[in-house]
MOPAC internal coordinates of N, CA, C and O (Angstrom, degrees):
PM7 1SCF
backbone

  N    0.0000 0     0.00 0     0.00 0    0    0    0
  C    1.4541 1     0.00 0     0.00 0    1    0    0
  C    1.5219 1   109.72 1     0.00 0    2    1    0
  O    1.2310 1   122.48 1   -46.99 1    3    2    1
  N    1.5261 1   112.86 1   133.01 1    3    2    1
  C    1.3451 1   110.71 1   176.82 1    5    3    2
  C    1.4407 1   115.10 1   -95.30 1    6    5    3
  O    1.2310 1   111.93 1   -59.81 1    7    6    5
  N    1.2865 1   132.83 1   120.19 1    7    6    5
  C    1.7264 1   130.83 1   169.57 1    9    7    6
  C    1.7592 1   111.33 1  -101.35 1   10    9    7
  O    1.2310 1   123.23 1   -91.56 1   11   10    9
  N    1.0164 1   111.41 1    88.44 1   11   10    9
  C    1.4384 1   103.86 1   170.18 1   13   11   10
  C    1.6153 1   125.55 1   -80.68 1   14   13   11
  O    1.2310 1   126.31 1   -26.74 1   15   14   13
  N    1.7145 1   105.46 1   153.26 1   15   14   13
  C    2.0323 1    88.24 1  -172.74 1   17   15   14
  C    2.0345 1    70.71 1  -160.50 1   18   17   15
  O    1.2310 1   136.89 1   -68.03 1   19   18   17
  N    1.6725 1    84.88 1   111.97 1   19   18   17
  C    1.6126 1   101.27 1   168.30 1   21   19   18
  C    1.7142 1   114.49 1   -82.14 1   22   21   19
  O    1.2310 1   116.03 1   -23.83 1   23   22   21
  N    1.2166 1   125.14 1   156.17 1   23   22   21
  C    1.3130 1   129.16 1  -168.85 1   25   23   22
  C    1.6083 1    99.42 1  -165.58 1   26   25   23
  O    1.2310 1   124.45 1   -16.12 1   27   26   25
  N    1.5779 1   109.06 1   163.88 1   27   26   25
  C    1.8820 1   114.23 1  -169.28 1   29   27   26
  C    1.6282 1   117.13 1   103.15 1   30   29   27
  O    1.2310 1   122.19 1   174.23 1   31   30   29
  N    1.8803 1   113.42 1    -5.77 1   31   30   29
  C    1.2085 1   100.15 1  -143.45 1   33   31   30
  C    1.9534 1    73.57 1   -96.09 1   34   33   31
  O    1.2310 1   120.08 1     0.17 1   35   34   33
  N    1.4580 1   117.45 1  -179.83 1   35   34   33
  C    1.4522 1   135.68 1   153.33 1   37   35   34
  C    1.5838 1   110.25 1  -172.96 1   38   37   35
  O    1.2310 1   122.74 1    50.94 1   39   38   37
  N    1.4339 1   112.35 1  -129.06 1   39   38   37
  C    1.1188 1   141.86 1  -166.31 1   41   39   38
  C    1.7675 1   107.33 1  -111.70 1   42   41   39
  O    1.2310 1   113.14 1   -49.16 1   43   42   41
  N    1.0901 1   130.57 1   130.84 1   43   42   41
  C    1.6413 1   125.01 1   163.59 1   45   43   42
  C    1.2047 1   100.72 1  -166.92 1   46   45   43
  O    1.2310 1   130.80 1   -20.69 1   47   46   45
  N    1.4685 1    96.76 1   159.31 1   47   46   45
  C    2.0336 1   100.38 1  -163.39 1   49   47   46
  C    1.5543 1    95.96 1   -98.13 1   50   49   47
  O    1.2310 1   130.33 1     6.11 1   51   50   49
  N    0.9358 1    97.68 1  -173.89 1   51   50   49
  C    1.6723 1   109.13 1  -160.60 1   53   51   50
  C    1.8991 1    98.31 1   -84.77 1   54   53   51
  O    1.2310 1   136.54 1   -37.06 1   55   54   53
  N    1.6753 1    85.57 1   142.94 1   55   54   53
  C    1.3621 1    97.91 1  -167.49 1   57   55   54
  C    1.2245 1   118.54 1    99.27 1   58   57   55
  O    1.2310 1   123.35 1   147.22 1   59   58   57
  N    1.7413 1   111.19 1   -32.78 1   59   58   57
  C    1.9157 1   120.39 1   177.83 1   61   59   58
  C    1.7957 1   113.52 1   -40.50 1   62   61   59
  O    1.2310 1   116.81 1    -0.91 1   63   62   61
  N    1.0786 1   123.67 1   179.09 1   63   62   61
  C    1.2910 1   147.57 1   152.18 1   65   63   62
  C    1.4419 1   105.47 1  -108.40 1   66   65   63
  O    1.2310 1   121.70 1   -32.35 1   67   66   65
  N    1.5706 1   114.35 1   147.65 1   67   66   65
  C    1.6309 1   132.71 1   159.14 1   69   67   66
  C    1.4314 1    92.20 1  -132.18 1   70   69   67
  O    1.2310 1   126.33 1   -22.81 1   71   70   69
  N    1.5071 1   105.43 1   157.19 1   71   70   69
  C    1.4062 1   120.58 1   162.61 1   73   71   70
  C    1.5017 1   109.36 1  -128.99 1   74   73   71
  O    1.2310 1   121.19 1   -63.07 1   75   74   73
  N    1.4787 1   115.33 1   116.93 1   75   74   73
  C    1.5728 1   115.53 1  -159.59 1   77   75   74
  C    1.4093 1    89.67 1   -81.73 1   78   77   75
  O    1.2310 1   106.72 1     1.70 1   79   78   77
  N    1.8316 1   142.31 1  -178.30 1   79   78   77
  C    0.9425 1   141.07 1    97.58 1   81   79   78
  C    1.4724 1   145.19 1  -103.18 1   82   81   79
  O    1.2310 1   118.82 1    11.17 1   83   82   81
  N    1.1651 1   119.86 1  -168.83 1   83   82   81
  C    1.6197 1   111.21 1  -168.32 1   85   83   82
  C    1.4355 1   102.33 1  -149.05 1   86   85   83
  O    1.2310 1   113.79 1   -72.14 1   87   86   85
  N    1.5528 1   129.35 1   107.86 1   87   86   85
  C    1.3540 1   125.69 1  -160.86 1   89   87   86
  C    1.7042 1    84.64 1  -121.46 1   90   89   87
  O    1.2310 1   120.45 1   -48.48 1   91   90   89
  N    1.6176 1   116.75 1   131.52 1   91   90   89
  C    1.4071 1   127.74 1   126.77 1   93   91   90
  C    0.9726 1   121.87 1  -107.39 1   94   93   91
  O    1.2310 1   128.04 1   -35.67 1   95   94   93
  N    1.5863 1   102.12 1   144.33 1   95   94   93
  C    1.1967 1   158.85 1   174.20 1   97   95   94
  C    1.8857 1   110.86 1   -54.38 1   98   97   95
  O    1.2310 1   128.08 1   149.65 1   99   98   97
  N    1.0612 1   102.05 1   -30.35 1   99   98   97
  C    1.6766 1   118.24 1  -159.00 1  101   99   98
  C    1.5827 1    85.01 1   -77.26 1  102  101   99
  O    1.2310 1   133.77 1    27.51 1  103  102  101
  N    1.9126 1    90.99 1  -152.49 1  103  102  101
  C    1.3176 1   112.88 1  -164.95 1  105  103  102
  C    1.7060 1    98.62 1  -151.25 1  106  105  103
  O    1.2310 1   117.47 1   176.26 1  107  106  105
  N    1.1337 1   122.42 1    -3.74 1  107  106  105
  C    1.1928 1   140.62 1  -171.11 1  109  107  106
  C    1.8446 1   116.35 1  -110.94 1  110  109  107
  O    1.2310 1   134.73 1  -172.43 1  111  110  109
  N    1.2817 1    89.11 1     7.57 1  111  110  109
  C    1.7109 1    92.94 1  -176.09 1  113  111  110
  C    1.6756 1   132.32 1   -33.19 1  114  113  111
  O    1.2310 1   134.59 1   126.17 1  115  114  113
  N    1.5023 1    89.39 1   -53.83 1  115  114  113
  C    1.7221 1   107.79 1   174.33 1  117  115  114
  C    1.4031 1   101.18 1   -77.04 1  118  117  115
  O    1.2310 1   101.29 1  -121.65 1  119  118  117
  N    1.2804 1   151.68 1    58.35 1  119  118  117
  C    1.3722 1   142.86 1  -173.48 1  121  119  118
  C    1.8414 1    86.34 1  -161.33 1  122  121  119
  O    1.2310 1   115.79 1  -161.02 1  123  122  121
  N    1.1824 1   125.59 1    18.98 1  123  122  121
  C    1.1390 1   109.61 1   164.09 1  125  123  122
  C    1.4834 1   113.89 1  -169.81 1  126  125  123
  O    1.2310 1   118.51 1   -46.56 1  127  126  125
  N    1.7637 1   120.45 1   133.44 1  127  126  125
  C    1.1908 1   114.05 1  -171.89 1  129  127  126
  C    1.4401 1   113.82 1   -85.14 1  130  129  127
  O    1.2310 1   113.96 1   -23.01 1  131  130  129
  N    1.6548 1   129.04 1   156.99 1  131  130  129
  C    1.5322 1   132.78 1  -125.71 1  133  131  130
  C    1.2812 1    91.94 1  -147.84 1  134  133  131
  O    1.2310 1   114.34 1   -56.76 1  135  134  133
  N    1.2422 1   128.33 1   123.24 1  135  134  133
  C    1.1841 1   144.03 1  -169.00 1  137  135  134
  C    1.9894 1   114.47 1  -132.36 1  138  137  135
  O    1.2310 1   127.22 1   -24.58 1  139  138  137
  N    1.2129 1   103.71 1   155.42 1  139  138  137
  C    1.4089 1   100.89 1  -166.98 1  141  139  138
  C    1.4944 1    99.69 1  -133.22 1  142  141  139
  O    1.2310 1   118.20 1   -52.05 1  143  142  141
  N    1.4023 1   121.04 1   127.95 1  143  142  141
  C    1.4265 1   115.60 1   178.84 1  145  143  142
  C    1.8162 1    91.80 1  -139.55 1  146  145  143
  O    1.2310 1   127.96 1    -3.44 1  147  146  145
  N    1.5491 1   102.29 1   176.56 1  147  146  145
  C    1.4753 1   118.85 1   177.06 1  149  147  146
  C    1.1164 1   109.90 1  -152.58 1  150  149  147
  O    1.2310 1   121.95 1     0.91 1  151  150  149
  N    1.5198 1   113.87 1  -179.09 1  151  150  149
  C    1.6059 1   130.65 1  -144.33 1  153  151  150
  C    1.3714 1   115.81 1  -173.30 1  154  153  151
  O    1.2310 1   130.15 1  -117.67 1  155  154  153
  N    1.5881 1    98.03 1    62.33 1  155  154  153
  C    1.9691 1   100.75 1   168.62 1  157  155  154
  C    1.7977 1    99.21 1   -54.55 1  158  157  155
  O    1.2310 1   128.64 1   -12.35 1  159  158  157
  N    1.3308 1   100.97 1   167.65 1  159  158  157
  C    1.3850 1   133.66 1   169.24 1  161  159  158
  C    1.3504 1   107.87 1   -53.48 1  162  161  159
  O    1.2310 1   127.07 1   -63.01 1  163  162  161
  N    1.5570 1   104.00 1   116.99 1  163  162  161
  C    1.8852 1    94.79 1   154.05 1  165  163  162
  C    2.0153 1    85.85 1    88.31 1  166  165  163
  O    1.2310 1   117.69 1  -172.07 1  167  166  165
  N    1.3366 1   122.00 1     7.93 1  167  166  165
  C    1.3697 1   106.49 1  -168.19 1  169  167  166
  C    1.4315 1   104.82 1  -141.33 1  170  169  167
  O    1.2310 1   111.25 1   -31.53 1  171  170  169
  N    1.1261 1   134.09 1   148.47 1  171  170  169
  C    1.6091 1   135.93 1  -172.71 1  173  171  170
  C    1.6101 1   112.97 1   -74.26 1  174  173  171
  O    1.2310 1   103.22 1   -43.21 1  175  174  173
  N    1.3616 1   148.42 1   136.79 1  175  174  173
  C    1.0449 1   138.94 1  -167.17 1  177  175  174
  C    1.7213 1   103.58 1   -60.02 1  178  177  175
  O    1.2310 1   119.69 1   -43.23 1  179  178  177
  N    1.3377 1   118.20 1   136.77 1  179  178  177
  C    1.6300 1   107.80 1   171.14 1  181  179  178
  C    2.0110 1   100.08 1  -124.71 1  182  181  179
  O    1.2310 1   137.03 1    -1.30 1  183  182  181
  N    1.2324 1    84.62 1   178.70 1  183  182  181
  C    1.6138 1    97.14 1   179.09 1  185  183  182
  C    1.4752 1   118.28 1   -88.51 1  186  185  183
  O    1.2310 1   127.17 1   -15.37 1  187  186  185
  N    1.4747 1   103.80 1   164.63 1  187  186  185
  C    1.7898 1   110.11 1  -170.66 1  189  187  186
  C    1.1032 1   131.67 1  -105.15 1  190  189  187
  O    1.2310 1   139.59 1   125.53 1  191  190  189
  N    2.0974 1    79.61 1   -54.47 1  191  190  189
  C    1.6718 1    95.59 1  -157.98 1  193  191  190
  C    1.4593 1    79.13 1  -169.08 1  194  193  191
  O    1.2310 1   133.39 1    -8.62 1  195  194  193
  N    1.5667 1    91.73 1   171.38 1  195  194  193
  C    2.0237 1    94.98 1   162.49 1  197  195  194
  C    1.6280 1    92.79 1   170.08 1  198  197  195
  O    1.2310 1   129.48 1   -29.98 1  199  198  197
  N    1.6845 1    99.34 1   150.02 1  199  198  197
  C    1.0571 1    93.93 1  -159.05 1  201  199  198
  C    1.7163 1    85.09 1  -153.24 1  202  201  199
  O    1.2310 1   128.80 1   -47.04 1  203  202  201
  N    2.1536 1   100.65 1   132.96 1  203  202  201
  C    1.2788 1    80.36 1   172.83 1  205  203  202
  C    1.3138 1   148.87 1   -93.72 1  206  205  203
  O    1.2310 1   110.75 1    44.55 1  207  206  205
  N    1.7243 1   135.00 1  -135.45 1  207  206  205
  C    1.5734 1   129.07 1  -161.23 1  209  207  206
  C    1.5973 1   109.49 1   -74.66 1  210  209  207
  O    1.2310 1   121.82 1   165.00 1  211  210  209
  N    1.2537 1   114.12 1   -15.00 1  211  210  209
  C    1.7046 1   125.72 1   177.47 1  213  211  210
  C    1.4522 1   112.04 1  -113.16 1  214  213  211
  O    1.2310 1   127.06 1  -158.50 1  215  214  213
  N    0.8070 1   104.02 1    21.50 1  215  214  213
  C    1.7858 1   114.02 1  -170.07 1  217  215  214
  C    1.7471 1   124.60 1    46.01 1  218  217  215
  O    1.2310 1   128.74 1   177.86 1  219  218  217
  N    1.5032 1   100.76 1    -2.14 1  219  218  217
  C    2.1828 1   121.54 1  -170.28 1  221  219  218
  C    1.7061 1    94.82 1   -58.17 1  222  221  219
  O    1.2310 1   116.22 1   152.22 1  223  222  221
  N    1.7208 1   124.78 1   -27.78 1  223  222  221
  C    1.3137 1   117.90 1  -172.77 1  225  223  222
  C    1.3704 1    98.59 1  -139.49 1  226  225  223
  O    1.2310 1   134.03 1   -48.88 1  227  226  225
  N    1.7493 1    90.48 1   131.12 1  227  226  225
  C    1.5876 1   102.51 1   151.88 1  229  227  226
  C    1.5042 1   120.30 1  -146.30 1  230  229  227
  O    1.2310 1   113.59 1    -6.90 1  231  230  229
  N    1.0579 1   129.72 1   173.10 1  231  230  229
  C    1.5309 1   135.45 1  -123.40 1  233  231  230
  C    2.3617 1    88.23 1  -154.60 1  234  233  231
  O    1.2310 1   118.41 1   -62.86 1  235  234  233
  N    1.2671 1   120.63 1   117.14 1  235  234  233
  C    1.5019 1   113.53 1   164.75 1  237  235  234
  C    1.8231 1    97.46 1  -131.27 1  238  237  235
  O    1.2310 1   133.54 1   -34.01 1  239  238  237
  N    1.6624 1    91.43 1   145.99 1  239  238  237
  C    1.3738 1    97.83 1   162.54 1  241  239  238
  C    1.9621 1   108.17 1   -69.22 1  242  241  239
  O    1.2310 1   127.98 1   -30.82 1  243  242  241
  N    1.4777 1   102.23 1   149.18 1  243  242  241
  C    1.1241 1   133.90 1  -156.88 1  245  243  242
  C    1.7363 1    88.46 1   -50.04 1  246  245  243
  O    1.2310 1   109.83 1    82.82 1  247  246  245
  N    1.2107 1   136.69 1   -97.18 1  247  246  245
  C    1.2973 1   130.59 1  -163.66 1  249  247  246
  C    1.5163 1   120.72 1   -68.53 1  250  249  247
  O    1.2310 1   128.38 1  -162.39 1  251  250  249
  N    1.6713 1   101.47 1    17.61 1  251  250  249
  C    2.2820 1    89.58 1   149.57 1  253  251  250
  C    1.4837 1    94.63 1  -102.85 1  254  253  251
  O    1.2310 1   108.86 1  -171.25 1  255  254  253
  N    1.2824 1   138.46 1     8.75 1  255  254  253
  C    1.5525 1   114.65 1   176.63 1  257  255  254
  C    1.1278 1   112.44 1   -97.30 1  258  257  255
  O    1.2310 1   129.09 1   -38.91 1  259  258  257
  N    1.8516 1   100.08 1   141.09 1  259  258  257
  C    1.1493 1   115.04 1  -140.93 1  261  259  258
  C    1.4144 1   140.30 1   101.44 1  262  261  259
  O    1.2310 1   120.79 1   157.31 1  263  262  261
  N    1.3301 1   116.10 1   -22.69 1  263  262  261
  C    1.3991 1   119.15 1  -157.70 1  265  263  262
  C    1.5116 1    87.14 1  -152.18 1  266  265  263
  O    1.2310 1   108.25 1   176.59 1  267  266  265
  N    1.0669 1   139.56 1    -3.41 1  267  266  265
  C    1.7855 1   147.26 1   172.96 1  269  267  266
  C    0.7248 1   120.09 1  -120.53 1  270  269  267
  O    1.2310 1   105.82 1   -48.42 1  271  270  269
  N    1.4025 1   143.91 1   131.58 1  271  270  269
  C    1.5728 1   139.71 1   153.25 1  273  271  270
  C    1.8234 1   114.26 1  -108.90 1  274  273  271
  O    1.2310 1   118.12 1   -29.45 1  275  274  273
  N    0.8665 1   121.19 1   150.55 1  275  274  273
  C    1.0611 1   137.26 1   169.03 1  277  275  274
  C    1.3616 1   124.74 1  -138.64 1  278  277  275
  O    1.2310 1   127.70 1   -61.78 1  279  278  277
  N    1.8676 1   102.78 1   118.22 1  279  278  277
  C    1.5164 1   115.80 1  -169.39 1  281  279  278
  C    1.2381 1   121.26 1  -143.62 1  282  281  279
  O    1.2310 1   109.78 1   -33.49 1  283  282  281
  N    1.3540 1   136.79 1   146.51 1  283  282  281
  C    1.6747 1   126.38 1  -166.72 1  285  283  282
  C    1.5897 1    86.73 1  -128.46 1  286  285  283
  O    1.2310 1   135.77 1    -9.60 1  287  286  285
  N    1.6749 1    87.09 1   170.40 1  287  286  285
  C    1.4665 1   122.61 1  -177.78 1  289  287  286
  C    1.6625 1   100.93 1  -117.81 1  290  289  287
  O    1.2310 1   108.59 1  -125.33 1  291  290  289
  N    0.7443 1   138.94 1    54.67 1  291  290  289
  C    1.5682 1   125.10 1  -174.62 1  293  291  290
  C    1.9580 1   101.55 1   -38.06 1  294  293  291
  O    1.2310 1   113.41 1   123.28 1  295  294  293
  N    1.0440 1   130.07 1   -56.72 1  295  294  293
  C    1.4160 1   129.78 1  -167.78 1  297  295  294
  C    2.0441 1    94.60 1   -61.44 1  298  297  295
  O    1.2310 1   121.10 1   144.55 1  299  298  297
  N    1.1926 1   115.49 1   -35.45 1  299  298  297
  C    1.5560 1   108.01 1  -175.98 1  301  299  298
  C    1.3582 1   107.92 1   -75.70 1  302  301  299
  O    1.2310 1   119.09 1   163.74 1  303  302  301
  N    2.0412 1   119.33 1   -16.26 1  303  302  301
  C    1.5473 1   120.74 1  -147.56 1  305  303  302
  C    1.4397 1   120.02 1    49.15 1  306  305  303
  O    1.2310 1   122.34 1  -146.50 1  307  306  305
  N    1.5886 1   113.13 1    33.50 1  307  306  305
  C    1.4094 1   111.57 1  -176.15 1  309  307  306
  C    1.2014 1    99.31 1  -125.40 1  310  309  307
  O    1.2310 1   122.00 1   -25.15 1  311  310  309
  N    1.4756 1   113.78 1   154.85 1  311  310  309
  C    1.3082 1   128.59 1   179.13 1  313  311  310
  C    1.7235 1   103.70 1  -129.03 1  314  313  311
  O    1.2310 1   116.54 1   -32.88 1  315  314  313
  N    1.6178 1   124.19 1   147.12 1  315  314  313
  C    1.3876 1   101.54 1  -171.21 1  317  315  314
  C    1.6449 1    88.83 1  -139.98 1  318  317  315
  O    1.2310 1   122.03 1    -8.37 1  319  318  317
  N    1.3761 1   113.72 1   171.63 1  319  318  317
  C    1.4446 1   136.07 1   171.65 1  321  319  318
  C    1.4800 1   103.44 1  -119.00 1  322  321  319
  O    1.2310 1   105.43 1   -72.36 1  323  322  321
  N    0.8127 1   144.60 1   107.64 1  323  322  321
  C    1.7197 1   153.95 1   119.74 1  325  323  322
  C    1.4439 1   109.84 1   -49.12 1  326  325  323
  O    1.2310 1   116.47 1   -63.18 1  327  326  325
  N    1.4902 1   124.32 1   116.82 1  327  326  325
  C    1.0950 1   121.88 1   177.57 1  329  327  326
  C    2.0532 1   111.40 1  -143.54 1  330  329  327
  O    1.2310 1   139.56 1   -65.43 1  331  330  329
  N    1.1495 1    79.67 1   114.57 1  331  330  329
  C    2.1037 1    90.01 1  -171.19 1  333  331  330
  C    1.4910 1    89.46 1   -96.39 1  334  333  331
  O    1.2310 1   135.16 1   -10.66 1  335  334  333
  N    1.1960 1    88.27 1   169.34 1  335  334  333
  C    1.6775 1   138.83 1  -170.43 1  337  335  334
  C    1.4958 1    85.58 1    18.38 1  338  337  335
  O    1.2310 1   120.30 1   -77.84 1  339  338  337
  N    1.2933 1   117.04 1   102.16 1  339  338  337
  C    1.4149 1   144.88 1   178.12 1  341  339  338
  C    1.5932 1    93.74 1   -77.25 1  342  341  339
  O    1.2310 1   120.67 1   -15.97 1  343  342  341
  N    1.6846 1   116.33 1   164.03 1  343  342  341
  C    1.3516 1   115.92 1   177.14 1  345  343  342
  C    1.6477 1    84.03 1  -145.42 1  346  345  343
  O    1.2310 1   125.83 1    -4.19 1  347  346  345
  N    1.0866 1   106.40 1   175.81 1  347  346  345
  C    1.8339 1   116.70 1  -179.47 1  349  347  346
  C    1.5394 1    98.70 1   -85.34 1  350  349  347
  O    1.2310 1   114.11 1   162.25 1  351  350  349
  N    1.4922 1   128.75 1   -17.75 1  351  350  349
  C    1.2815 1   100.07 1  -173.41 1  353  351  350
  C    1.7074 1   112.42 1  -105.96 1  354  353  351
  O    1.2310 1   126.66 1  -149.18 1  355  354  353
  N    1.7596 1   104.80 1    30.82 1  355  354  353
  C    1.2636 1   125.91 1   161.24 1  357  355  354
  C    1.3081 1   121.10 1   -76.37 1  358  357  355
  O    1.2310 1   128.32 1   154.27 1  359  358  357
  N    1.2406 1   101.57 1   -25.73 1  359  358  357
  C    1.7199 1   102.56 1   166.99 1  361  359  358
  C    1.0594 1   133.78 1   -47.96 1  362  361  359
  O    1.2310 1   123.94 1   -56.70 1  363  362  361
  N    0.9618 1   110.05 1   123.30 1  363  362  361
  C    1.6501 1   120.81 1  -175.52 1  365  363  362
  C    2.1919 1   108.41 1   178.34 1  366  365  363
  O    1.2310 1   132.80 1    25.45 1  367  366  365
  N    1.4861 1    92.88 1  -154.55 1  367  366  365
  C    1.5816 1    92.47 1  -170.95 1  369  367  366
  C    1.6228 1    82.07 1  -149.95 1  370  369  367
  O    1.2310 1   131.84 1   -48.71 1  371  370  369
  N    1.8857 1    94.74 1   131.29 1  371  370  369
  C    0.9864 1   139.94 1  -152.96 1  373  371  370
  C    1.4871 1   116.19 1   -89.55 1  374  373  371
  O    1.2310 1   108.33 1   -68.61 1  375  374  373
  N    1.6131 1   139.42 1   111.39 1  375  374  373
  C    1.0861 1   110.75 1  -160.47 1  377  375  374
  C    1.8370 1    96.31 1  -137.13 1  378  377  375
  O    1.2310 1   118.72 1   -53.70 1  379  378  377
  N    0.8664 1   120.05 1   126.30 1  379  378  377
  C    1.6992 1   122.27 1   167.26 1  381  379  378
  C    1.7527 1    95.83 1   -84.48 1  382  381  379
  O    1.2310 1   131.96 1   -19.94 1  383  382  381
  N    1.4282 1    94.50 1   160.06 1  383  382  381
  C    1.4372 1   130.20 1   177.77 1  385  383  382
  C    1.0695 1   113.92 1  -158.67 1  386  385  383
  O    1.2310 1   120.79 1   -29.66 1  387  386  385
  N    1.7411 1   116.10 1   150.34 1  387  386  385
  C    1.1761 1   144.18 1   159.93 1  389  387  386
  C    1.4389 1   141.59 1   -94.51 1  390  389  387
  O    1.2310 1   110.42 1   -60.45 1  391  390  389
  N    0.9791 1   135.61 1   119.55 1  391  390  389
  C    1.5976 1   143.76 1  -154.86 1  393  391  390
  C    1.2524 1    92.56 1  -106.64 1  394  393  391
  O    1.2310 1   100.51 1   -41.12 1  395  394  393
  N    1.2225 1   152.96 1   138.88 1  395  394  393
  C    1.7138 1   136.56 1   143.37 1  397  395  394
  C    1.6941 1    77.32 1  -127.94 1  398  397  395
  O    1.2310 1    91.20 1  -111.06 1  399  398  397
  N    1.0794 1   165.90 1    68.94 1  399  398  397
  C    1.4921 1   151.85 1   105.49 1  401  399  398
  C    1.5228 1   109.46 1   -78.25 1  402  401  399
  O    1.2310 1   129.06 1   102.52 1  403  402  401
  N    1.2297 1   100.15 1   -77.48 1  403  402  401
  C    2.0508 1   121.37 1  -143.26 1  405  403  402
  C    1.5475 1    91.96 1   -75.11 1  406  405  403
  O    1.2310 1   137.31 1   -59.54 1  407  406  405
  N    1.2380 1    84.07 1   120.46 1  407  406  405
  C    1.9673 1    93.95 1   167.86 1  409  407  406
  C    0.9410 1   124.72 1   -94.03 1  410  409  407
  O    1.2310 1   117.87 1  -164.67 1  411  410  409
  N    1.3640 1   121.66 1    15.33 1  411  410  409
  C    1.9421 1   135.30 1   154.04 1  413  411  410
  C    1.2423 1   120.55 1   -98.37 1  414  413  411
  O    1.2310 1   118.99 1   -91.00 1  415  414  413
  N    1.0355 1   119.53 1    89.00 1  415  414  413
  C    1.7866 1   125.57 1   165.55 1  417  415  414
  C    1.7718 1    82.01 1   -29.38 1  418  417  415
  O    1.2310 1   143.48 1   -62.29 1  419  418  417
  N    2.1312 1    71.99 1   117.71 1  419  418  417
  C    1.9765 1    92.96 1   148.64 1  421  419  418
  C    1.1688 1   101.36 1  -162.25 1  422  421  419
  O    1.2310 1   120.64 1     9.86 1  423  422  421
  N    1.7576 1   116.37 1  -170.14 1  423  422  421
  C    1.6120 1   133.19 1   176.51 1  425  423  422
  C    1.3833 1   108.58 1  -104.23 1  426  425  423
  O    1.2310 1   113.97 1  -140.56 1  427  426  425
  N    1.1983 1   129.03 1    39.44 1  427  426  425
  C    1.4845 1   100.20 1  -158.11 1  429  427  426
  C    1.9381 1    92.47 1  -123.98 1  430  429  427
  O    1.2310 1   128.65 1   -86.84 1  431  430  429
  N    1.6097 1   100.94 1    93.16 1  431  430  429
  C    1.4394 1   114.51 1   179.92 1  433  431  430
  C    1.7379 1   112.13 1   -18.68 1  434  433  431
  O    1.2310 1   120.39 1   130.59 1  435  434  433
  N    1.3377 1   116.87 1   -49.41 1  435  434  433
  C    1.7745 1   101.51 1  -163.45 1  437  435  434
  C    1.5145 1   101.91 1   -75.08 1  438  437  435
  O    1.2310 1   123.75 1  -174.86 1  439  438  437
  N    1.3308 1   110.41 1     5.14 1  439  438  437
  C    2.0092 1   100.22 1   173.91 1  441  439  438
  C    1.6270 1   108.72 1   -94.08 1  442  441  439
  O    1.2310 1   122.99 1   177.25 1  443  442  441
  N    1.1626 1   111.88 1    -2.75 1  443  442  441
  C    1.7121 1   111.28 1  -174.88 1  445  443  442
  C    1.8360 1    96.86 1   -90.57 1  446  445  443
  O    1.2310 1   132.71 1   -55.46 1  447  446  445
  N    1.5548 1    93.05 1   124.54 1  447  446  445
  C    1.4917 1    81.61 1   173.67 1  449  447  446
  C    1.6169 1   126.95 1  -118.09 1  450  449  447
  O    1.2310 1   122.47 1  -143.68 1  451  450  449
  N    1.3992 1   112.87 1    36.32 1  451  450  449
  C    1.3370 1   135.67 1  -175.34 1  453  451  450
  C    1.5167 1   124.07 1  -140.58 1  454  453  451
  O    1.2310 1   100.91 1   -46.49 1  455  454  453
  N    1.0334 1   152.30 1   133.51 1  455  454  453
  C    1.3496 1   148.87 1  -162.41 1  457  455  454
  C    1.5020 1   119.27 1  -135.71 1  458  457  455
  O    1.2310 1   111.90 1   -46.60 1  459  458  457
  N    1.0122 1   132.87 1   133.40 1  459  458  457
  C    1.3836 1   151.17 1   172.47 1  461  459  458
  C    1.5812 1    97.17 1   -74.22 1  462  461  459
  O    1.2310 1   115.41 1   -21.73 1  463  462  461
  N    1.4821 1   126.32 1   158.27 1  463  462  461
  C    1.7223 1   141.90 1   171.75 1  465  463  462
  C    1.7345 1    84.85 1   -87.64 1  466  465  463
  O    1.2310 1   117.01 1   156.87 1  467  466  465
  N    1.2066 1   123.30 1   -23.13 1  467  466  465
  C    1.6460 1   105.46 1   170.55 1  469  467  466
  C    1.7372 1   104.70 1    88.92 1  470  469  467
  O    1.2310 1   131.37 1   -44.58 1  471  470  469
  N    1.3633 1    95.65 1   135.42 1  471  470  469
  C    2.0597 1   107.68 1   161.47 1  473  471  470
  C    1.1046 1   107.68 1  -101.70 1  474  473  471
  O    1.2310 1   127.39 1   -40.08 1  475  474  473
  N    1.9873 1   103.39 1   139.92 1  475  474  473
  C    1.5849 1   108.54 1   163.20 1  477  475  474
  C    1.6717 1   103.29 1   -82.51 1  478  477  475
  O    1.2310 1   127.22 1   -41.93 1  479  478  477
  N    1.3991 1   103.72 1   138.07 1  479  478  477
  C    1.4396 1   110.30 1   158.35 1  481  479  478
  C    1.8202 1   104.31 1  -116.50 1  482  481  479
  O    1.2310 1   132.04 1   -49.84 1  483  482  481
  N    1.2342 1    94.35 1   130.16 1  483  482  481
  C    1.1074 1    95.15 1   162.09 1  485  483  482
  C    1.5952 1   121.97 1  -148.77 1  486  485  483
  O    1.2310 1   124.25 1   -50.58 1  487  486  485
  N    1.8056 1   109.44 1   129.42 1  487  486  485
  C    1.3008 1   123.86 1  -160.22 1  489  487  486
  C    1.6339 1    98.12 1   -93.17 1  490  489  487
  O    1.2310 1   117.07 1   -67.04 1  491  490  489
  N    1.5767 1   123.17 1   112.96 1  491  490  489
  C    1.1981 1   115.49 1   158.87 1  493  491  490
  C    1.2459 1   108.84 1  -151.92 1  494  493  491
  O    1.2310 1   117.65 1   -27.49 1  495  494  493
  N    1.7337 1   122.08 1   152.51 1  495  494  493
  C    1.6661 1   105.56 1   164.23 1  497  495  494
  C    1.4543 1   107.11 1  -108.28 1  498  497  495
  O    1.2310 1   120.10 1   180.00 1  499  498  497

């Protein structure tokens, strides 16, 4: 069973760095690729980042590259977001996921079958 619980998220002014993380609970960590999406207000959850079961591939939607990283610990069961020069319309709440099916790194929310309670980030000065 996978339990995910994200942490790293707060407040930082524009331009800041956050470093998200992604802790399971399980025992099965490396048995599934981990994806990171968010969810400003008033907006449909979209995708981040994702990265797969050995961490050798990862996959970002077009405008976090560059400004996101996405990297795991398999020995910690953590997966993390590093994210520089923050902008205000990064705001939102932060959610990792787990894939253990699809053996193609992608974004496409109904293939993640595990969920994080999610971090607020929010960029303002």
């Amino acid at each position: 069973q996978v339990q995910l619980v994200e942490s790293g998220g707060g407040l930082v002014q524009p331009g800041g760095s956050l470093r998200l993380s992604c802790a399971d609970s399980g025992r099965t960590f490396s048995n599934y690729a981990m994806g990171w999406f968010r969810q400003a207000p008033g907006k449909e959850r979209e995708f981040v980042a994702a990265i797969s079961r050995n961490g050798a591939g990862t996959i970002y939607t077009d405008f976090m590259k560059g400004r996101f990283t996405i990297s795991r610990d398999n020995a910690e069961n953590s997966v993390y977001l590093q994210m520089n020069s923050l902008k205000p319309e990064d705001t939102a709440v932060y959610y990792c996921a787990a894939d253990g099916v699809t053996k193609i790194l992608h974004g496409d929310i109904k293939g993640y079958d595990y969920w994080g309670p999610g971090t607020q980030v929010t960029v303002s000065s």
